[in-house]
VOMAR-710802 format. One record per residue: residue number from 1; residue in one letter; chain; z negated, y, x of N, C-alpha, C in turn. Coordinates in steps of 0.001 Angstrom, whole numbers, plus 500000, padded with zeros to 6 digits. Layout:
BEGIN
R   resi   resn   chain     n.c3     n.c2     n.c1    ca.c3    ca.c2    ca.c1     c.c3     c.c2     c.c1
R    NUM      a       A        Z        Y        X        Z        Y        X        Z        Y        X
...
//
This chain:
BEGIN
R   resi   resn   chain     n.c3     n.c2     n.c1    ca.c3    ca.c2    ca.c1     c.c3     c.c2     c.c1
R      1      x       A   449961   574478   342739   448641   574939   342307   448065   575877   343366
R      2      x       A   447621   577243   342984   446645   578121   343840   445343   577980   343541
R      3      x       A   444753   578353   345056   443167   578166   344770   442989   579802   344498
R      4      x       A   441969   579656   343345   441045   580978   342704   440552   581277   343972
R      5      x       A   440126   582905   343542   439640   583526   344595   437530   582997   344258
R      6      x       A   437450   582400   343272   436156   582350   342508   435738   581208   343256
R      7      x       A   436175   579596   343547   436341   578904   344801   437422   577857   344469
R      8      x       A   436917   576810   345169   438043   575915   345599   438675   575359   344527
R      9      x       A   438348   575725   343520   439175   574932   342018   440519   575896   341736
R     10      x       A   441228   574374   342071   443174   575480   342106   443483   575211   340412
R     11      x       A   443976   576345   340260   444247   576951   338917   445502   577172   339140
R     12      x       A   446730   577050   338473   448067   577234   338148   448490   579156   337852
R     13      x       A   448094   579687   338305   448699   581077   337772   449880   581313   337182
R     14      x       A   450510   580401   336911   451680   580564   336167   451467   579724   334427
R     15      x       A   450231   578969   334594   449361   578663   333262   448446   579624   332875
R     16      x       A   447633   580460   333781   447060   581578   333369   447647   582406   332739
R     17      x       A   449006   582694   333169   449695   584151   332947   450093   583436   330743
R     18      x       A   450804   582091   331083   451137   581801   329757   449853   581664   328904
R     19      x       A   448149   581851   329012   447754   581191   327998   447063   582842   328068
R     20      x       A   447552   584177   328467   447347   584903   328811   447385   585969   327017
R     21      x       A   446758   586536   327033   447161   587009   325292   446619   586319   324303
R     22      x       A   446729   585002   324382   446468   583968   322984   444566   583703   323203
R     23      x       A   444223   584093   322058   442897   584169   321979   442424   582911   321050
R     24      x       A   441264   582094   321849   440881   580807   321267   440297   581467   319790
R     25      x       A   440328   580795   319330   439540   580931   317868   439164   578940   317447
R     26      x       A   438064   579357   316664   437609   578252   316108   438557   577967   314303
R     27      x       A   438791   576853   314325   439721   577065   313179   438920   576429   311810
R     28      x       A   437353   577213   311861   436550   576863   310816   435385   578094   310780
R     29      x       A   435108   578331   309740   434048   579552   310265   432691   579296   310677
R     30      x       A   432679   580330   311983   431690   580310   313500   430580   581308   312526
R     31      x       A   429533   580837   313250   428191   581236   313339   428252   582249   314865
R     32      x       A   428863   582906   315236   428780   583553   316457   430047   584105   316419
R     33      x       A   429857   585588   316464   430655   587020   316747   430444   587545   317842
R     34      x       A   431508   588120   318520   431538   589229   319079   431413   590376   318601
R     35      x       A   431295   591200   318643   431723   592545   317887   432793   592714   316632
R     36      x       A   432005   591511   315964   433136   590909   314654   434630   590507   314920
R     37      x       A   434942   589857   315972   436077   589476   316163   436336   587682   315201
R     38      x       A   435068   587037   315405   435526   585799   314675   434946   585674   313728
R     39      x       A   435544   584887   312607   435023   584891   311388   433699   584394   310900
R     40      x       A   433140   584756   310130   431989   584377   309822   431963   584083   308721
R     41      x       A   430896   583280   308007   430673   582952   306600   430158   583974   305602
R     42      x       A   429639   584984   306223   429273   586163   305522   430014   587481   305433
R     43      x       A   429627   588425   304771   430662   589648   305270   429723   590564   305110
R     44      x       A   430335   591435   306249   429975   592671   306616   428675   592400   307582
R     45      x       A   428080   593688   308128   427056   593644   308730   425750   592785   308534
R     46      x       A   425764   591439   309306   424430   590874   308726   423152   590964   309871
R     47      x       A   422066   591397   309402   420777   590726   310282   420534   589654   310289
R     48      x       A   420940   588241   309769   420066   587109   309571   419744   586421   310725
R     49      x       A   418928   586157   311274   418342   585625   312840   418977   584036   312511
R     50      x       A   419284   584192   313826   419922   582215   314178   418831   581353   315031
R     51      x       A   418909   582205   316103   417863   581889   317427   417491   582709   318435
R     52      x       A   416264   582305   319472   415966   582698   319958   416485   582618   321669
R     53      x       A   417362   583652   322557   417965   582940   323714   417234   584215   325091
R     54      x       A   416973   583130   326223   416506   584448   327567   416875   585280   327463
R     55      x       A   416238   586284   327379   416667   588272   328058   417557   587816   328989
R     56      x       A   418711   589220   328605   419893   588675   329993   419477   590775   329846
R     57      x       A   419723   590690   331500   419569   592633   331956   421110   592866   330774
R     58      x       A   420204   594380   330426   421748   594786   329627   420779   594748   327844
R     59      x       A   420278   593706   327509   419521   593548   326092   418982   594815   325794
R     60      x       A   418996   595053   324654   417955   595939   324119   416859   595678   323944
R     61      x       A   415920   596467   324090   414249   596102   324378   413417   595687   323173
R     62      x       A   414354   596696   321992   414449   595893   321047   414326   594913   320541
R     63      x       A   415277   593750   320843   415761   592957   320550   414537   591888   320991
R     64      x       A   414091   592569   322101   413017   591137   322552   411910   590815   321211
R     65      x       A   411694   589686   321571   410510   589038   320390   409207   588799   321503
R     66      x       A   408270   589965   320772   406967   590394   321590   406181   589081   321546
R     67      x       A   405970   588326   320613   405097   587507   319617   405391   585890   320995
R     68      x       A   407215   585869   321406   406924   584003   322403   406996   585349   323797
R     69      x       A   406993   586546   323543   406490   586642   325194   405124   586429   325005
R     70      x       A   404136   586634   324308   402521   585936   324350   402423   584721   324581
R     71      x       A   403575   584366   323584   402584   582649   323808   403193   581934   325397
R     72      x       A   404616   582673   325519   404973   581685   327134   405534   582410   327998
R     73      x       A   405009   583898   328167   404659   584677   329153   406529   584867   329287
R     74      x       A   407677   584752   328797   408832   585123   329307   409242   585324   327951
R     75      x       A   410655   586420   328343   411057   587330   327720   412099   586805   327092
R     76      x       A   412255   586522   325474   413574   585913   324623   413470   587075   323800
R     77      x       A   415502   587232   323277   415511   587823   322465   415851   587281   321222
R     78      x       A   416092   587879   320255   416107   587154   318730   417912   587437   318671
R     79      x       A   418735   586402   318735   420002   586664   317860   420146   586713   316706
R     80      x       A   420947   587335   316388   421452   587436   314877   423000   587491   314422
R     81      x       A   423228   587478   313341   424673   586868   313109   425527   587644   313395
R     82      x       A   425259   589271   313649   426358   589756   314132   426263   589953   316115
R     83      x       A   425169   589548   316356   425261   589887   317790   425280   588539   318312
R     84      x       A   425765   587529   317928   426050   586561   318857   427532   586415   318911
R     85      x       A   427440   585778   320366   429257   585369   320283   429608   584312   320583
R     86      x       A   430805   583524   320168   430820   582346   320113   430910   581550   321374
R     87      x       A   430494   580360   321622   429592   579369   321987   431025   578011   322821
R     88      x       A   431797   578044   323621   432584   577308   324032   431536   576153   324931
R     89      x       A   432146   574669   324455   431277   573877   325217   432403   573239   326298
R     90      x       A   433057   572727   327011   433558   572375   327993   433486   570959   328396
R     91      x       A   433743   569725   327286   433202   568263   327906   434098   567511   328608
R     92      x       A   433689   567192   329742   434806   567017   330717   434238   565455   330608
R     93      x       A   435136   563897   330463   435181   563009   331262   434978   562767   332769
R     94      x       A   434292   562318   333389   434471   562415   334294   434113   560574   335212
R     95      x       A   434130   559671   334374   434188   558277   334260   435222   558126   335428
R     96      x       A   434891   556723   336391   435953   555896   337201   437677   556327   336857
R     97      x       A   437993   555752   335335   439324   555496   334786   440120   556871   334597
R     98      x       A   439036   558012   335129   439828   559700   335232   440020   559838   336916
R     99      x       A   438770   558542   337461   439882   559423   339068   440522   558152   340031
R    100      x       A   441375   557526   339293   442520   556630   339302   443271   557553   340250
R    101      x       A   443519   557319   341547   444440   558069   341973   446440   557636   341316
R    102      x       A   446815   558491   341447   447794   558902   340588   448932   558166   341695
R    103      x       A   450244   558094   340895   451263   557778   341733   452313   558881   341697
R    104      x       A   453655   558743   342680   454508   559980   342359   454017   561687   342822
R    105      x       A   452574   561466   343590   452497   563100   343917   451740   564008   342668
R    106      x       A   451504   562850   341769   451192   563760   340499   449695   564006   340536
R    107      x       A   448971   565039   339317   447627   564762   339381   447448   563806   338735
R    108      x       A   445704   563682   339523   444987   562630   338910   443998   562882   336941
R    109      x       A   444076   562073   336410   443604   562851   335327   442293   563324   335302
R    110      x       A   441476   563260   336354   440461   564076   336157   440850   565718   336994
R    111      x       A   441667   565598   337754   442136   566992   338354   442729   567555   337663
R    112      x       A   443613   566957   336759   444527   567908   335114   443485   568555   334105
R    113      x       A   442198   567584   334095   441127   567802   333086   440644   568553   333484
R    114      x       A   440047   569263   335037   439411   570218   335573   439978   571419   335349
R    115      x       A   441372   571425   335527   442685   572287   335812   442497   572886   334377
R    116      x       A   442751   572290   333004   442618   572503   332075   441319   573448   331798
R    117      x       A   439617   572531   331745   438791   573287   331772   438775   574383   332448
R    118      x       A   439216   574787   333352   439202   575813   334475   440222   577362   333731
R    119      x       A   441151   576908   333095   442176   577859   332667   441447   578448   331011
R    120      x       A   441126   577221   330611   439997   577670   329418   438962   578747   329495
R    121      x       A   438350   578311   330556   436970   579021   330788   437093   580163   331251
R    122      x       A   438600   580733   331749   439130   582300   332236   439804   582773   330801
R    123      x       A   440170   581961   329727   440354   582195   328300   439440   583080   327551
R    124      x       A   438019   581808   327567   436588   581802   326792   436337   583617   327678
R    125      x       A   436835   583444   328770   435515   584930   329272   435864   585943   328992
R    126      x       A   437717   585812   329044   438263   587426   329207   438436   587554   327721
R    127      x       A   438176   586492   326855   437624   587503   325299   436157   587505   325122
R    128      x       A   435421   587573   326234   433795   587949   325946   432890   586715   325440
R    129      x       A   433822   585490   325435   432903   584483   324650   431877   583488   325788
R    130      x       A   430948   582907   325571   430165   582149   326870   430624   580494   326373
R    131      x       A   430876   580177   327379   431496   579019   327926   430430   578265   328809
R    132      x       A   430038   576926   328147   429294   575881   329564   430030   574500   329788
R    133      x       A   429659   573798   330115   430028   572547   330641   428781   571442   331135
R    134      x       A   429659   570187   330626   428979   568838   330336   430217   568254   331122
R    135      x       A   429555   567077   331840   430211   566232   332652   429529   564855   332126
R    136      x       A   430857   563888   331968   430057   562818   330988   430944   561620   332034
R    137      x       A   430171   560868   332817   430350   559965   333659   429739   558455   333053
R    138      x       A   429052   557699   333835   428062   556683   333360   427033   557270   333062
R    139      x       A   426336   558325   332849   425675   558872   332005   425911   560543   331994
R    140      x       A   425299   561623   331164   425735   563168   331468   424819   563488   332862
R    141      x       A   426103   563389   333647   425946   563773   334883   426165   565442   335145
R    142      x       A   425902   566367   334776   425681   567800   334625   425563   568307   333628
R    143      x       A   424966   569210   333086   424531   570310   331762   424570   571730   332397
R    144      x       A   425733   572443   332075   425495   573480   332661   425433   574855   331265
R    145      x       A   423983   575194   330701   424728   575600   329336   425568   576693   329376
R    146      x       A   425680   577487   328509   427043   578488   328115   426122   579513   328511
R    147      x       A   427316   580609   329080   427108   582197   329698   427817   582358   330051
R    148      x       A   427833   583914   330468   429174   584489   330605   429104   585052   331700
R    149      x       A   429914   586334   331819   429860   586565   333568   430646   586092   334850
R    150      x       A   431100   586980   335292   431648   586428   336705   430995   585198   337489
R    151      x       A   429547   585519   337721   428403   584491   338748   428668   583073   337677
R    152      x       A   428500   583348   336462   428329   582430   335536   429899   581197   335672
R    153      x       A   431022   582003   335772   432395   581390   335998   432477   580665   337337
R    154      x       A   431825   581746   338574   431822   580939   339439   431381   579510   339984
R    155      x       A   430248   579498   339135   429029   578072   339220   429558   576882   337759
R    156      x       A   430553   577125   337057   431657   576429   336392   432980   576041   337658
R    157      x       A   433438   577453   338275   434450   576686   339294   434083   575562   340217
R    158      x       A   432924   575834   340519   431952   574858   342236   432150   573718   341484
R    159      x       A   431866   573605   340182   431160   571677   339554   432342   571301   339180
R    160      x       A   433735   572769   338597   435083   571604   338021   435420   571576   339450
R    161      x       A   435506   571781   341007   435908   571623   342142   435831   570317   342289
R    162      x       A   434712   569956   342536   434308   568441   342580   432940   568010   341293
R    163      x       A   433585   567245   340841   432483   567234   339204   432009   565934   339749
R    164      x       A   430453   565975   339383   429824   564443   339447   430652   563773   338025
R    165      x       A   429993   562620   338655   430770   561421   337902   430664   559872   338101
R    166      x       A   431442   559074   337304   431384   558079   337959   431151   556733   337123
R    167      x       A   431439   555510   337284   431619   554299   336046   432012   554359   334573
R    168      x       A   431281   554246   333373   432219   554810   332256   432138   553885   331748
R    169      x       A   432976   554011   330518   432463   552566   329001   432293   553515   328484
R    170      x       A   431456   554625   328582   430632   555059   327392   430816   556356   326953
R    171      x       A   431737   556408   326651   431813   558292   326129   431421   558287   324691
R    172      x       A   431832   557323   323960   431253   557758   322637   429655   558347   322530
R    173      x       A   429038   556947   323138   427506   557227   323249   426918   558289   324066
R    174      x       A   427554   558597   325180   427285   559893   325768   427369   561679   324819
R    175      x       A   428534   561512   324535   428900   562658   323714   428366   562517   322269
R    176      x       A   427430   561594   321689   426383   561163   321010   424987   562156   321515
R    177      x       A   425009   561538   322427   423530   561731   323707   423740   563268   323521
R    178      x       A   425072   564018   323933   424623   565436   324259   424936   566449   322773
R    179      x       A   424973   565989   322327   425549   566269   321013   424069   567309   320506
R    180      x       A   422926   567089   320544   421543   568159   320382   421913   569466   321149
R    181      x       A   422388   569010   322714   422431   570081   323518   423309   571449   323442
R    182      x       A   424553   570645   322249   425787   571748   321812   424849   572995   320495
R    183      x       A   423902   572880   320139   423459   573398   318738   424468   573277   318075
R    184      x       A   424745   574102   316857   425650   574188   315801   426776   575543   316082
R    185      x       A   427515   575439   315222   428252   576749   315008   429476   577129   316123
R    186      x       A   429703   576345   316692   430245   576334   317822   432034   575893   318693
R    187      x       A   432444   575580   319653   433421   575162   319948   433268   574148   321250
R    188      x       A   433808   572627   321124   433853   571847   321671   435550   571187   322432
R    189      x       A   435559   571142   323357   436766   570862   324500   436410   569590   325126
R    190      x       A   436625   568688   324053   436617   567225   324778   437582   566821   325810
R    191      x       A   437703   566911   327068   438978   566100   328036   438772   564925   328754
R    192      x       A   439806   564152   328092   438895   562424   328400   440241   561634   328499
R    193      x       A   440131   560510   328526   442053   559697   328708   440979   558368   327658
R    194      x       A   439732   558756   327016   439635   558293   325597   440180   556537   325354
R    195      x       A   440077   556227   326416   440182   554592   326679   439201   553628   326121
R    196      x       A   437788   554956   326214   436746   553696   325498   436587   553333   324194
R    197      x       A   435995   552420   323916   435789   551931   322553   435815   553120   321721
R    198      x       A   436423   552974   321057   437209   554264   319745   435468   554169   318487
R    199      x       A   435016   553058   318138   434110   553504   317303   432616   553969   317540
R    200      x       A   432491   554022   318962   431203   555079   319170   431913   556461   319384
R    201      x       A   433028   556687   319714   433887   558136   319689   433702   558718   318221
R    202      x       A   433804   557412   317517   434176   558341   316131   433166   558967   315322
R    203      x       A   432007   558110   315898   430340   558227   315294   430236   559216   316066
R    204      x       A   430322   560006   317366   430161   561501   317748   431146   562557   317417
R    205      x       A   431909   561959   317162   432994   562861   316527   432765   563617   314900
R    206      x       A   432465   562687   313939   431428   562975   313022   429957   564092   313296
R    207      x       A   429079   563162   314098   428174   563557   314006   428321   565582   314479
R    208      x       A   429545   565541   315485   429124   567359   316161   429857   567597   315041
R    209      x       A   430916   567478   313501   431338   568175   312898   430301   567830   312242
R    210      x       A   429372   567308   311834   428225   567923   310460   427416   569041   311398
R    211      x       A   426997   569340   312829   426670   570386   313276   427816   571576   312947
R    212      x       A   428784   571499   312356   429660   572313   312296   430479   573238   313219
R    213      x       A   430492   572445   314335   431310   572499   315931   432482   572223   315326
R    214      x       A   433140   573159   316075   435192   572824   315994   435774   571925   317248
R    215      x       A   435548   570982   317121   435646   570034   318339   437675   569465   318585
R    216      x       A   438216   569888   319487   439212   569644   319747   439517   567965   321109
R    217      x       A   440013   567390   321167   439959   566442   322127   441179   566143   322561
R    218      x       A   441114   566314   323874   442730   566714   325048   442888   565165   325465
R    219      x       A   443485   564376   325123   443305   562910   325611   444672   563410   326798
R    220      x       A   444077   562740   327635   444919   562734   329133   445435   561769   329859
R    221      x       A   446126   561045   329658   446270   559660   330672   447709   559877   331945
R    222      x       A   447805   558735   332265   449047   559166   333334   449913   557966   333091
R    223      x       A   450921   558741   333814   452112   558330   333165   452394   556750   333450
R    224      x       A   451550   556606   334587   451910   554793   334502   451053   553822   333479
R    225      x       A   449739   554186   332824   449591   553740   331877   450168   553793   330753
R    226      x       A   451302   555119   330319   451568   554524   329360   453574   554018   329468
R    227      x       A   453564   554522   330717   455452   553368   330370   455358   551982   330934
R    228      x       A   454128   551844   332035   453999   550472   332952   454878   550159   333407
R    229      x       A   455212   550956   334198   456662   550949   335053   456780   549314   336445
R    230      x       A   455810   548752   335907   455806   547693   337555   457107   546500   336837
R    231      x       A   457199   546449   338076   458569   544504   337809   458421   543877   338748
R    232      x       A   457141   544058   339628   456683   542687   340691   455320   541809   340172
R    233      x       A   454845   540948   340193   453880   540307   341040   452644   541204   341038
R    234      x       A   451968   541563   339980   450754   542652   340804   449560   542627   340212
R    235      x       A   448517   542871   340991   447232   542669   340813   446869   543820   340256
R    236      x       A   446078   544111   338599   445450   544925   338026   444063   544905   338222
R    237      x       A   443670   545959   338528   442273   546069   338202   441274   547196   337505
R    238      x       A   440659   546656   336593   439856   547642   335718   439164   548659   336593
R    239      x       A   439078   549932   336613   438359   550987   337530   436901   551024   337298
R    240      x       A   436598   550326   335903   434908   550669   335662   434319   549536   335571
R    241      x       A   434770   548272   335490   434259   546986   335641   434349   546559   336732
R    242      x       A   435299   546586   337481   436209   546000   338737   436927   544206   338192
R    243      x       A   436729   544164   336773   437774   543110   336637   438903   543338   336287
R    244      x       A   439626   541639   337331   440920   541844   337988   441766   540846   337442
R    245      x       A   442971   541253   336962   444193   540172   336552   445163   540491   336937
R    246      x       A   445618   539206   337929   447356   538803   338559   448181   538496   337515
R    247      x       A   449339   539297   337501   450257   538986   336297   451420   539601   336304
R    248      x       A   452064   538748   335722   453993   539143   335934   453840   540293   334791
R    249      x       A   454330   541245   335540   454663   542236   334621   455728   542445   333035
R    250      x       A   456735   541282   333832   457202   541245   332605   456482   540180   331337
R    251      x       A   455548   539604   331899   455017   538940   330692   453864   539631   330098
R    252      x       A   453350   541077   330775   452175   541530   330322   452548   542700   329544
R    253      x       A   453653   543230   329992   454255   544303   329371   454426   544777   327704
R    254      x       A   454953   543614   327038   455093   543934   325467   453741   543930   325010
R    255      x       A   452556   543182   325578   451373   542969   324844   450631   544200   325472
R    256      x       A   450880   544839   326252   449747   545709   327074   450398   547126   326061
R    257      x       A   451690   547375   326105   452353   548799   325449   452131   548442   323800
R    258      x       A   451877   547269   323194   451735   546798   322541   449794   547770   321307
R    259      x       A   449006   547136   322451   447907   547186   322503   447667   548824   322887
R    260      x       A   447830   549203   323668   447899   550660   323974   448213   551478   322670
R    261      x       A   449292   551443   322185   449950   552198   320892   448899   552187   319724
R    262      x       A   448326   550645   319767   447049   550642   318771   446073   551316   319030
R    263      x       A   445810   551218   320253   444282   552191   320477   444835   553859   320545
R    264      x       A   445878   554100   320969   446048   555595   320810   446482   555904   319144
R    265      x       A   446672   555615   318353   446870   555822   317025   445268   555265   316311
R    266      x       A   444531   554673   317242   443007   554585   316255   442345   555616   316444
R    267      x       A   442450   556228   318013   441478   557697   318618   442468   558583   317855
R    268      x       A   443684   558722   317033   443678   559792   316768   443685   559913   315613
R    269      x       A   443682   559284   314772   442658   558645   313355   441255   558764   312906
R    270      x       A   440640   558958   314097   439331   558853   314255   438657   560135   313964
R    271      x       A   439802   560747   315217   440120   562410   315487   440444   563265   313795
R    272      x       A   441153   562405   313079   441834   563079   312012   440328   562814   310965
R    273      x       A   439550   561729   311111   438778   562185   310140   437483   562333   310118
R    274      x       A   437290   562910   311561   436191   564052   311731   436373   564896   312056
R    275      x       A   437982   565513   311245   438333   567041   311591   438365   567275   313390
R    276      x       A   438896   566486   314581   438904   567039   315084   440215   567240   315543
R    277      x       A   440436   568114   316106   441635   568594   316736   442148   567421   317973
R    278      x       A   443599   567375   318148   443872   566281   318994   444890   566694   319540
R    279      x       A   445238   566917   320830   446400   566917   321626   446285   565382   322734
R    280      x       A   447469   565213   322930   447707   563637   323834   448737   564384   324625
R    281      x       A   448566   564237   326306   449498   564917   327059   449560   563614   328602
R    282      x       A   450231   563869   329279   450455   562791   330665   450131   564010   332048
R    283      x       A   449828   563239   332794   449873   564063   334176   451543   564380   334399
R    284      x       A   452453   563788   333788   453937   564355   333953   454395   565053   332882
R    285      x       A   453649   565690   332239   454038   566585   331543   454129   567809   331706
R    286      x       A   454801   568846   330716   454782   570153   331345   453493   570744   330492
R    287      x       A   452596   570788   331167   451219   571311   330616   451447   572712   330436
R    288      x       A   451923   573493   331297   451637   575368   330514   452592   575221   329354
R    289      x       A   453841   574645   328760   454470   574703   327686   453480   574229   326645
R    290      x       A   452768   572644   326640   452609   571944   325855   450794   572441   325719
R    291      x       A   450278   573137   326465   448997   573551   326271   448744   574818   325689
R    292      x       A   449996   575810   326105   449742   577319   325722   450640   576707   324216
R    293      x       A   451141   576151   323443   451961   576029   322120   450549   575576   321261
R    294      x       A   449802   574688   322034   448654   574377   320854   447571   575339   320740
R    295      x       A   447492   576459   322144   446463   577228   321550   447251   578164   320700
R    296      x       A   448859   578379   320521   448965   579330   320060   449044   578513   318562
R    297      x       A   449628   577416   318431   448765   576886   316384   447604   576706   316772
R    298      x       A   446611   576695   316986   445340   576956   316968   444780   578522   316518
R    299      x       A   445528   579224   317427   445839   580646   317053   445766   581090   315384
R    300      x       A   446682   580779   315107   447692   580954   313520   446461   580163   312616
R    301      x       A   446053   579223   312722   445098   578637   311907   444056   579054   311903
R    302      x       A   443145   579334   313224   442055   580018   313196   442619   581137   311838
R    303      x       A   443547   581694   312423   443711   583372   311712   444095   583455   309988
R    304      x       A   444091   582269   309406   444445   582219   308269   443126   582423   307299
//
């Protein structure tokens, strides 16, 4: 891994170069264009106003709405359906059970999840789209919303460098919680190892597709949770409770891989029927193969 010249968040340049070309698309139609690059529900040139977002230098003067600079003395302009562009949200896990240090030299899954967000968000920019980020710990421990821009990428690298964080249980209800903050029309990058209770996941999973967000979810775990490679004597302990069970591995083994298989076939069930997108990958995997192949069917579907 090299560190960006943007800061200390090491990025793979040999994952850049592969996810290099393949342009995210939402694989449902977006409320937010570029210069008509993604699809919309309407055709051809539309005015219809969506919302109102800060003057960024560069706006047309135009564009400003004279009427909330009166009432709150600062300058918004009015979007509309052809001048907005689409809307990448960035939800990073960032709970106890993601910074499990790893065995074997490998990453940890919240450093794969950063790594990931990080290669995205040089995706989202260099096709013009604004990209933010949510950090969802024991509660949303950062909101950083979407923009674009170099300064804008950089202050995304500083927080995936070291992301607050911390205890956990609760992602369903969290990604519930921020679920207002995404608006509609949009694209969502859940990266989580999705351990918690599967039916508050599924109730936010729902709820951002009736906002009509294309919500994809990168479940991440490592590789010793799922082969459980131990054959001694060893003390487990939960990362977000701190409860602890001594146990022969070989007697915990069929019931633990057992139990595991169930909960990863319920999150992606869950996934399947609130339309969201689902990839399942390990910290020993080959991530630029198995990450640049799904944006490129992501690709093909958007484009149909």
């Amino acid at each position: 891994m090299a560190s960006t010249a943007d800061s200390s968040l090491a990025l793979d340049p040999a994952l850049l170069q592969r996810l290099k070309g393949i342009e995210l698309r939402s694989r449902f139609l977006v409320r937010g264009l570029y210069n008509n690059r993604h699809r919309t529900s309407d055709h051809g040139l539309s005015t219809e106003f969506i919302e109102h977002r800060e003057y960024r230098r560069g706006d047309e003067l135009r564009s400003i709405d004279w009427r909330v600079l009166a009432r709150t003395e600062r300058l918004y302009v009015k979007v509309h359906e052809m001048e907005s562009n689409m809307r990448v949200h960035l939800a990073v896990d960032t709970s106890a059970s993601m910074r499990v240090p790893p065995a074997d030299g490998l990453s940890s899954k919240l450093d794969l999840a950063c790594a990931i967000a990080g290669a995205v968000t040089v995706m989202v920019q260099g096709q013009q789209d604004a990209v933010g980020l949510v950090c969802l710990g024991d509660r949303i421990d950062e909101h950083i919303p979407t923009r674009q821009g170099p300064q804008h990428r950089r202050l995304l690298f500083e927080h995936l460098a070291n992301p607050p964080g911390g205890g956990g249980g609760r992602l369903g209800d969290l990604l519930l919680e921020a679920a207002p903050r995404f608006g509609t029309r949009g694209m969502i990058l859940l990266l989580s190892d999705a351990l918690d209770p599967v039916e508050p996941l599924g109730r936010a999973l729902r709820r951002l597709r009736a906002q009509q967000q294309d919500v994809t979810l990168i479940q991440i775990l490592d590789r010793q949770e799922l082969d459980f490679p131990f054959d001694r004597l060893t003390e487990f302990r939960h990362p977000e409770t701190g409860a602890r069970v001594v146990g022969d591995p070989a007697v915990l083994r069929k019931k633990y891989l057992t139990r595991l298989s169930a909960h990863l076939q319920q999150v992606e069930q869950v996934c399947k029927r609130a339309q969201a997108d689902y990839l399942r990958l390990s910290n020993a995997d080959d991530l630029r193969r198995l990450l640049s192949l799904h944006f490129i069917r992501r690709q093909m579907v958007g484009g149909r």
